[in-house]
C-alpha positions in Angstrom: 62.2 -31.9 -22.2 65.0 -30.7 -24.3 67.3 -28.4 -23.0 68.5 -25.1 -24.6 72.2 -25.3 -25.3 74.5 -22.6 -24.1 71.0 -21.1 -22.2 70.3 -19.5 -25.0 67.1 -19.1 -26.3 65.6 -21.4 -28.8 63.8 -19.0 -31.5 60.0 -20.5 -32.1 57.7 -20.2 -35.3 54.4 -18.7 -33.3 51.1 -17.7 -35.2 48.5 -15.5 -33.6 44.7 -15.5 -34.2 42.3 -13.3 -32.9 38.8 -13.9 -32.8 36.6 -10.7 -33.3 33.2 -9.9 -34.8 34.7 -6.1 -34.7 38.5 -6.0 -34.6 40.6 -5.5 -37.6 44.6 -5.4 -37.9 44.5 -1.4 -36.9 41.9 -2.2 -34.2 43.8 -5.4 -32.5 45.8 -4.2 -29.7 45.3 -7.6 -28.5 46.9 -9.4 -31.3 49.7 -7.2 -31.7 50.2 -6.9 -27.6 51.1 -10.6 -28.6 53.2 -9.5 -31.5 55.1 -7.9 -30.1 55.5 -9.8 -27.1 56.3 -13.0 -28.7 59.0 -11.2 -31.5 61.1 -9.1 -27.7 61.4 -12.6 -26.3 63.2 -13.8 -29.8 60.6 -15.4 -31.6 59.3 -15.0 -35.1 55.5 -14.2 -36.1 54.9 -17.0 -38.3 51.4 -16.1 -39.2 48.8 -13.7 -38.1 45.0 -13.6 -38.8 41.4 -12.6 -37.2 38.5 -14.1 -37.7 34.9 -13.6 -36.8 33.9 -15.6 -34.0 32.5 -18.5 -35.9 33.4 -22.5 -34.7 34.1 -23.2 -38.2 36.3 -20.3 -39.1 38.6 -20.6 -36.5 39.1 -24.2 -36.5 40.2 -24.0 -40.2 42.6 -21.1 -39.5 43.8 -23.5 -36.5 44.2 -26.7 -38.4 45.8 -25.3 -41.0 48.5 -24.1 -39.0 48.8 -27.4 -37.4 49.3 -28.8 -40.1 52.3 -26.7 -41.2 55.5 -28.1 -39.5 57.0 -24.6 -40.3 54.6 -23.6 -37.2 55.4 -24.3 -33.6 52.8 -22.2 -31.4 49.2 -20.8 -31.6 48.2 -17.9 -29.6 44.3 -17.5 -29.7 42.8 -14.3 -28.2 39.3 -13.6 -28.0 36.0 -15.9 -28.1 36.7 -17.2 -24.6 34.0 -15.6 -22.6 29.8 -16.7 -22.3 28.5 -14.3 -24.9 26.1 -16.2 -27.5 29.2 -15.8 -29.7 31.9 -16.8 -27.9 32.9 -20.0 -29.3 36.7 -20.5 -29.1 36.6 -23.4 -26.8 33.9 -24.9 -29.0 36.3 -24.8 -31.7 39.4 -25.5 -30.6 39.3 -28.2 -27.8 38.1 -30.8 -30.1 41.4 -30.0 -32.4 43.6 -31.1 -29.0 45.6 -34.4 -29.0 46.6 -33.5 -25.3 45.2 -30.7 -22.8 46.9 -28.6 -20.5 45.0 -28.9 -18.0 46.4 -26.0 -15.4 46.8 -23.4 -17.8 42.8 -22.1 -17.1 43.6 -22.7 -14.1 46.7 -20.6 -13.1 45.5 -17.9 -15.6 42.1 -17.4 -13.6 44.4 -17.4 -10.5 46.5 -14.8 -12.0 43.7 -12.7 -13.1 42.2 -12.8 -9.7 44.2 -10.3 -8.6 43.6 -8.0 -11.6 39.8 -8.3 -12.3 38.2 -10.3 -9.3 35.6 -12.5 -8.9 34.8 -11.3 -13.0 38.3 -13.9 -14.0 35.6 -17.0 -13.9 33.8 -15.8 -16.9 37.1 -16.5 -19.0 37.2 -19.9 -20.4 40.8 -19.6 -21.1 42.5 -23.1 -22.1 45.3 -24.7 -23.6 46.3 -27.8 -25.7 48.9 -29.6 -27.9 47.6 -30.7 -31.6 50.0 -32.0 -33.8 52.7 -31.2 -31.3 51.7 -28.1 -31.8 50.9 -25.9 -28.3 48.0 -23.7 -28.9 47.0 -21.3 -25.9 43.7 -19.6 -26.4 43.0 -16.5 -24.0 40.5 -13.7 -23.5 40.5 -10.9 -26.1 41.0 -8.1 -23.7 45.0 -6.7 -24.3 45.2 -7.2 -20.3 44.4 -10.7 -20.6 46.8 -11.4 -22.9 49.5 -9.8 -21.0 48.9 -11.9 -17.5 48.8 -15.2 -20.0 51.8 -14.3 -22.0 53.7 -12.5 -18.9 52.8 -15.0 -16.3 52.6 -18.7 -18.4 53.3 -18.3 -22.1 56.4 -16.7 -22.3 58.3 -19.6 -20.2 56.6 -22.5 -21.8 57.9 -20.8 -25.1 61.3 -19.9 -23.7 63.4 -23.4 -23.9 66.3 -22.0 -21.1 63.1 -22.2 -18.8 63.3 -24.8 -15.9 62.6 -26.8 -14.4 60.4 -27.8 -18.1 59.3 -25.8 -20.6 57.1 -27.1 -23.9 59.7 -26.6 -26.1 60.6 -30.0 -26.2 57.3 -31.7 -27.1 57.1 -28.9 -29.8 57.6 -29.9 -33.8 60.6 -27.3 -33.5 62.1 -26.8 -37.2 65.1 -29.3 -37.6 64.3 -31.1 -34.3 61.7 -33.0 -35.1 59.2 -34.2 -37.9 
């Protein structure tokens, strides 16, 4: 994993997506929770967008931003529950060259604490595509603060140790 020189922060290209048959920009707290999240911890929005919760929509908004070595990070909120819509893992595990397995994991575990027994009905998950780490979460502006506050913000932060994902990340200049 590479190292942050001088311990200071590496500044990341991160997009953010939020899946929503009724959100729009004035209506996404979610999305801009993540905003503005992402932009205090010294990155830079790279792109934003919502999309209704349809398996093809997303995965083009996805893949096109994996595709663009200008873009480092995905954050995904919304789509993750059991709702006849809800399709985000649908559409966005079969996009991963690598899982992270845990993240689900620890951000159910997190959420225990907050919500209860009601943290199983996320299907929150994570991958890399395209060296590209894409961390999809529930929609609710909560959620999205135990994922960024409790995983996503020291994956993303490159003075993080003992490892971090900046490293395996298509980081401008780094890699190509």
């Amino acid at each position: 994993m590479a190292k942050a020189k001088d311990n200071v922060v590496q500044p990341l290209a991160v997009a953010v997506l939020t899946v929503s048959d009724t959100r729009d920009e004035a209506a996404d707290t979610s999305g801009q929770y993540l905003v503005d999240a992402l932009q205090s911890a010294g990155h830079r929005l790279a792109d934003r967008a919502i999309v209704v919760d349809d398996i093809y929509q997303i995965r083009m908004v996805i893949s096109r931003w994996i595709a663009d070595n200008g873009i480092d990070a995905v954050l995904v909120t919304g789509g993750t529950g059991f709702s006849g819509r809800d399709s985000t893992p649908e559409a966005v595990r079969p996009l991963f060259d690598k899982n992270v397995e845990g993240f689900g994991e620890v951000f159910r575990a997190l959420s225990l604490a907050e919500i209860g027994s009601s943290t199983i009905q996320s299907r929150a998950l994570a991958g890399f595509a395209n060296n590209t780490v894409i961390f999809c979460m529930p929609g609710s502006t909560g959620a999205c603060r135990t994922a960024w506050t409790g995983l996503i913000r020291e994956q993303l932060d490159s003075t993080h140790g003992p490892c971090n994902f900046v490293g395996v990340l298509k980081v401008r200049g780094e890699q190509g």
